[in-house]
LOBAMAR-791863 format. One line per field, with one value per atom (N, C-alpha, C, CB): residue number from 1; x, y, z; residue in one letter. Coordinates in pm, whole numbers. Glycine has a CB too. Layout:
N
i	[NUM ...] $
px	[X ...] $
py	[Y ...] $
pz	[Z ...] $
aa	[A ...] $
***
This chain:
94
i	[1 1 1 1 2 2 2 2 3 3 3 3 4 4 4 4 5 5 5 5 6 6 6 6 7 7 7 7 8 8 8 8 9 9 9 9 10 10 10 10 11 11 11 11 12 12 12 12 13 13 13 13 14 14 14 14 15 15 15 15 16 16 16 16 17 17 17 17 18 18 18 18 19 19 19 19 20 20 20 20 21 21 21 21 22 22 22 22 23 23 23 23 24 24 24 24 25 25 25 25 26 26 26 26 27 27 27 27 28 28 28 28 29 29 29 29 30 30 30 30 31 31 31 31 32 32 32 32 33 33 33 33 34 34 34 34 35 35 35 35 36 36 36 36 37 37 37 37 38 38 38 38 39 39 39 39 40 40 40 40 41 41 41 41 42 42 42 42 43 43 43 43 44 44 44 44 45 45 45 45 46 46 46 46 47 47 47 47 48 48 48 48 49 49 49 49 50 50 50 50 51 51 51 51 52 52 52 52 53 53 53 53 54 54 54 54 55 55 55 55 56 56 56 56 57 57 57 57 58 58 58 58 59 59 59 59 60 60 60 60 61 61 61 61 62 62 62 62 63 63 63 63 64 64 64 64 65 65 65 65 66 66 66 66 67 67 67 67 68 68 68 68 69 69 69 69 70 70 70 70 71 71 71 71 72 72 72 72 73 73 73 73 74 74 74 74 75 75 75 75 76 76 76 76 77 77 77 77 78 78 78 78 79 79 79 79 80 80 80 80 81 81 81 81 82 82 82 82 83 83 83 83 84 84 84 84 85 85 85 85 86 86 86 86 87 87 87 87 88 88 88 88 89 89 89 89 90 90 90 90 91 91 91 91 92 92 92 92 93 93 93 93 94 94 94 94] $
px	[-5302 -5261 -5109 -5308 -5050 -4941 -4841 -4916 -4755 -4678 -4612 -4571 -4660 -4687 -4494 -4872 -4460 -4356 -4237 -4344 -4158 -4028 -3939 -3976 -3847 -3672 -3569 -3640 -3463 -3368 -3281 -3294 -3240 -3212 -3059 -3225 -3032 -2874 -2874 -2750 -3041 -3052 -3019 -3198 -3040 -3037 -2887 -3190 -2840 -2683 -2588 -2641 -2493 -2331 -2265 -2267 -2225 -2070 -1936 -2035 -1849 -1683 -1678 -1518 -1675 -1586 -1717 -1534 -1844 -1927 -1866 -2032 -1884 -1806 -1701 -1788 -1610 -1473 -1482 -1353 -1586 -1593 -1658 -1658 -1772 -1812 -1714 -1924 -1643 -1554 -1452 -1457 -1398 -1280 -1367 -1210 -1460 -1522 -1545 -1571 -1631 -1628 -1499 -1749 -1427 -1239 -1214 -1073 -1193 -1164 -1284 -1173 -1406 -1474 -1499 -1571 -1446 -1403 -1282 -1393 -1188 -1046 -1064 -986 -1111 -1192 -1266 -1329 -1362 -1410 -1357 -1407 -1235 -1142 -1071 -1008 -1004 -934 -968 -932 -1121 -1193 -1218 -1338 -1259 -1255 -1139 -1293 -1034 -874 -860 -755 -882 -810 -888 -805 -1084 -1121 -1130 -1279 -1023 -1017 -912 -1054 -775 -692 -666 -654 -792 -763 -830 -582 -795 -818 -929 -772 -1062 -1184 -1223 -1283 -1320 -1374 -1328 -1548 -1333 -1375 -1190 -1477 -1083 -949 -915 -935 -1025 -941 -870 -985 -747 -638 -678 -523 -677 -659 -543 -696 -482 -371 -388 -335 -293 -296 -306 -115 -400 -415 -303 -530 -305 -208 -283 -168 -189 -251 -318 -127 -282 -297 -419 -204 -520 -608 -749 -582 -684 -752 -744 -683 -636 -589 -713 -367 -685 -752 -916 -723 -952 -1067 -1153 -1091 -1032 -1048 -1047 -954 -944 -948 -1075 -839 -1111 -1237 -1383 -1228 -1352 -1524 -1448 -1587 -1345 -1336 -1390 -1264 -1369 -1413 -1559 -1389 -1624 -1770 -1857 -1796 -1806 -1864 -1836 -1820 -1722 -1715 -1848 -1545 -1859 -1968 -2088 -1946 -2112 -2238 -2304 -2215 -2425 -2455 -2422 -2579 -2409 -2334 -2414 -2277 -2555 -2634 -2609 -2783 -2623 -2530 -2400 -2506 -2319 -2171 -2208 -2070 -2285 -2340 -2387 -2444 -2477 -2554 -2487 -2640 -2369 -2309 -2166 -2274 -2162 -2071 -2141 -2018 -2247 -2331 -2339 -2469 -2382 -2395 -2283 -2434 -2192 -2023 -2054 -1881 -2020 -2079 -2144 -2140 -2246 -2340 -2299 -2459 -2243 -2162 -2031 -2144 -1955 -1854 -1925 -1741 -2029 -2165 -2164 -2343 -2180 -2227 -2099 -2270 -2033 -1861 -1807 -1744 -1846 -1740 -1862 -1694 -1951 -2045 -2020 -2183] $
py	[-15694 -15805 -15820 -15790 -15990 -15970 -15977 -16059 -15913 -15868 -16029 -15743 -16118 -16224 -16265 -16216 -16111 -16170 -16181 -16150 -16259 -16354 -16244 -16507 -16215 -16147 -16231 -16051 -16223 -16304 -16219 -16324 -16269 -16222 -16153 -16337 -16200 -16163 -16027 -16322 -15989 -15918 -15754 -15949 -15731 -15617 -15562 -15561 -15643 -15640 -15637 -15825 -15551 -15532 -15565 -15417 -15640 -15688 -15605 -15812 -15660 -15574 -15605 -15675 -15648 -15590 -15492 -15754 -15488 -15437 -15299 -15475 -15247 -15141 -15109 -15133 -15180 -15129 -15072 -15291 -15196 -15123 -15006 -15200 -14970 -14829 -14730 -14807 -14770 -14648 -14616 -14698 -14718 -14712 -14637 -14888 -14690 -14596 -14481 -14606 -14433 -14275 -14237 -14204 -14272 -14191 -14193 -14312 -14250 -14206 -14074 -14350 -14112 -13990 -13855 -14024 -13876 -13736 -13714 -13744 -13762 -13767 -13662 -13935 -13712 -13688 -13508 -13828 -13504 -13404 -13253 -13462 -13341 -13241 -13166 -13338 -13272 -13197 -13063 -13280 -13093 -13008 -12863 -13098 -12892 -12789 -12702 -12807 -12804 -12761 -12645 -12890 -12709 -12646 -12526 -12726 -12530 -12440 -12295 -12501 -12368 -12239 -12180 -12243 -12251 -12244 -12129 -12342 -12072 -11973 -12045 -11950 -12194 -12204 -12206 -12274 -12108 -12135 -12056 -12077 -12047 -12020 -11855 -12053 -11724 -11639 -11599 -11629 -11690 -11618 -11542 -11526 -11518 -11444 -11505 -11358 -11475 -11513 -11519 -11419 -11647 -11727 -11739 -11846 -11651 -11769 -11941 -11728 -11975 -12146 -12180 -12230 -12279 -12361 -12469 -12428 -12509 -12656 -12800 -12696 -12871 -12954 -13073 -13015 -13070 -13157 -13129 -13168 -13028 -13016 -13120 -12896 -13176 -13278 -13399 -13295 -13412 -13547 -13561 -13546 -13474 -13465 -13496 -13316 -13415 -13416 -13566 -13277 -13616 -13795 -13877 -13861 -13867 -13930 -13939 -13857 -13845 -13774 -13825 -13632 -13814 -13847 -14050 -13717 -14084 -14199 -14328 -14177 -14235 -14262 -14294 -14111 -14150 -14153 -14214 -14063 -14291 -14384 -14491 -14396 -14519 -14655 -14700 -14677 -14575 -14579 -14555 -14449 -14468 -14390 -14499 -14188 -14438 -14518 -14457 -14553 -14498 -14435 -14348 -14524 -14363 -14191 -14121 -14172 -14072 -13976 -13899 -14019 -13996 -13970 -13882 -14138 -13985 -13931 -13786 -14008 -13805 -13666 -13533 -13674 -13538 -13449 -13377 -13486 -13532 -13508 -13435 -13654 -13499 -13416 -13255 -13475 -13212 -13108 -13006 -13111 -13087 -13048 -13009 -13210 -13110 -13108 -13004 -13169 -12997 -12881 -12723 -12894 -12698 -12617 -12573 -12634 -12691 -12677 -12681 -12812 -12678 -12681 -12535 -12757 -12457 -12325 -12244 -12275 -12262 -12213 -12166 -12350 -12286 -12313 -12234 -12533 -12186 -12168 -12029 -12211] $
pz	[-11672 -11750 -11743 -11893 -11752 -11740 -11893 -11634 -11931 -12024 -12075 -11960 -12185 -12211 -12327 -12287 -12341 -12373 -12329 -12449 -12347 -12293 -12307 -12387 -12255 -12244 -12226 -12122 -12254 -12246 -12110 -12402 -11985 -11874 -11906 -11762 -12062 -12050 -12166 -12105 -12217 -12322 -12269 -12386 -12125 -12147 -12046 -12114 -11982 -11901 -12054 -11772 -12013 -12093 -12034 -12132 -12132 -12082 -12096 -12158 -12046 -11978 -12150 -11814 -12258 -12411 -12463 -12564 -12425 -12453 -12447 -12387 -12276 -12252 -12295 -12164 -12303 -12368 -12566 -12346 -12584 -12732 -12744 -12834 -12655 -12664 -12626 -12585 -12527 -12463 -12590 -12303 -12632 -12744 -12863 -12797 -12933 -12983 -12997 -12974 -12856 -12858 -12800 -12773 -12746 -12764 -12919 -12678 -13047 -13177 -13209 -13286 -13174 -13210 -13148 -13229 -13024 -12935 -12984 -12765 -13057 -13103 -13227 -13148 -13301 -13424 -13418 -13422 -13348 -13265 -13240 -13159 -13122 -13023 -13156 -12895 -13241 -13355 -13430 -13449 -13474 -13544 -13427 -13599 -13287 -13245 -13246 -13154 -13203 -13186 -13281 -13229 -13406 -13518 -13518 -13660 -13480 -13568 -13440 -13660 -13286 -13212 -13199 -13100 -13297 -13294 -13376 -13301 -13454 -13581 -13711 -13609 -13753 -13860 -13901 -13893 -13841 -13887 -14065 -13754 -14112 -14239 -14262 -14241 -14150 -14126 -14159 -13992 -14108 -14092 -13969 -14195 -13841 -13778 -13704 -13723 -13629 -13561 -13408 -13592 -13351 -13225 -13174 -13234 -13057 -13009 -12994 -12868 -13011 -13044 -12874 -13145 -12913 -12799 -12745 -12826 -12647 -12645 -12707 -12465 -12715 -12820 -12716 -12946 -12568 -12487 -12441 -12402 -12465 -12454 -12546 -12462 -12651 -12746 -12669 -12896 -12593 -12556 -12390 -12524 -12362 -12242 -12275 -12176 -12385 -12380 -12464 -12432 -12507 -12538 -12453 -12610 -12386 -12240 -12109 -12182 -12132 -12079 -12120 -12125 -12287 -12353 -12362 -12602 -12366 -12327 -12228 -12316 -12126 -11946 -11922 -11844 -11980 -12015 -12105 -12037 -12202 -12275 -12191 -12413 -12097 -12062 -11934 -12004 -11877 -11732 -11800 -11594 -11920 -11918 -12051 -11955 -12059 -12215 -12292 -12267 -12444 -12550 -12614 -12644 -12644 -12643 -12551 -12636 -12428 -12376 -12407 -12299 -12473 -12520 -12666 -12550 -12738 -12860 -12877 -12888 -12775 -12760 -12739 -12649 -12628 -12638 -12799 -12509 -12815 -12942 -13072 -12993 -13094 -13181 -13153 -13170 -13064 -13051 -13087 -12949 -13048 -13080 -13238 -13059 -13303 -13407 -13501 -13381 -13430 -13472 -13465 -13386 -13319 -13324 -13419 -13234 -13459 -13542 -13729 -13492 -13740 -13859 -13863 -13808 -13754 -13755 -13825 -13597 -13745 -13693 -13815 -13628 -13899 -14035 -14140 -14085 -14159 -14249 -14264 -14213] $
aa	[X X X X X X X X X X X X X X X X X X X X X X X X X X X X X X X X X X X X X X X X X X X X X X X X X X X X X X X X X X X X X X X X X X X X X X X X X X X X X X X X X X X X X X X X X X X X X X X X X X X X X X X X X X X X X X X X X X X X X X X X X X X X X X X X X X X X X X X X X X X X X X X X X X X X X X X X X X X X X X X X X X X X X X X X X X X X X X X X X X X X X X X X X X X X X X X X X X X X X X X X X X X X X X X X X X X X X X X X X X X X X X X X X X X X X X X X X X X X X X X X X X X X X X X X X X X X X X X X X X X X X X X X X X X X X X X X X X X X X X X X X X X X X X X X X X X X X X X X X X X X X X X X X X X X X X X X X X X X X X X X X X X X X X X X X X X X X X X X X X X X X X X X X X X X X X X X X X X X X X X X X X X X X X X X X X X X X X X X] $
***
């Protein structure tokens, strides 16, 4: 049988601000993210023990990075890995 309902040909293509708003997006929330790791490998986790400090350009990089990949990839992908982040930094701090 043939599949009787209609699509709109423009429903499932993104557009160039489409992409850019996802990419800009997940760069504040890899921003967001990178920080929390930063800080919590930097030493400042729950526990107190002492980390040499990281560089801080390592946050930047890794925005720039989860930036790029929201702009090519789909944004669950981006998501997916951030969460996990996430989860990890859930454990970390407990």
């Amino acid at each position: 049988m043939r599949d009787k309902r209609k699509t709109h040909p423009e429903a499932s293509s993104t557009r160039l601000f489409d992409r850019l708003a996802v990419s800009y997006l997940s760069g504040v929330v890899a921003f967001m993210t990178g920080i929390l790791v930063w800080g919590a490998l930097a030493g400042f986790n729950a526990l107190g023990i002492y980390a040499p400090p990281l560089p801080f350009g390592f946050v930047v990089l890794f925005t720039i990075a989860v930036g790029i990949l929201g702009f090519f990839l789909k944004e669950n992908l981006v998501l997916t890995v951030l969460a996990k982040l996430w989860r990890f930094l859930g454990m970390m701090w407990r």
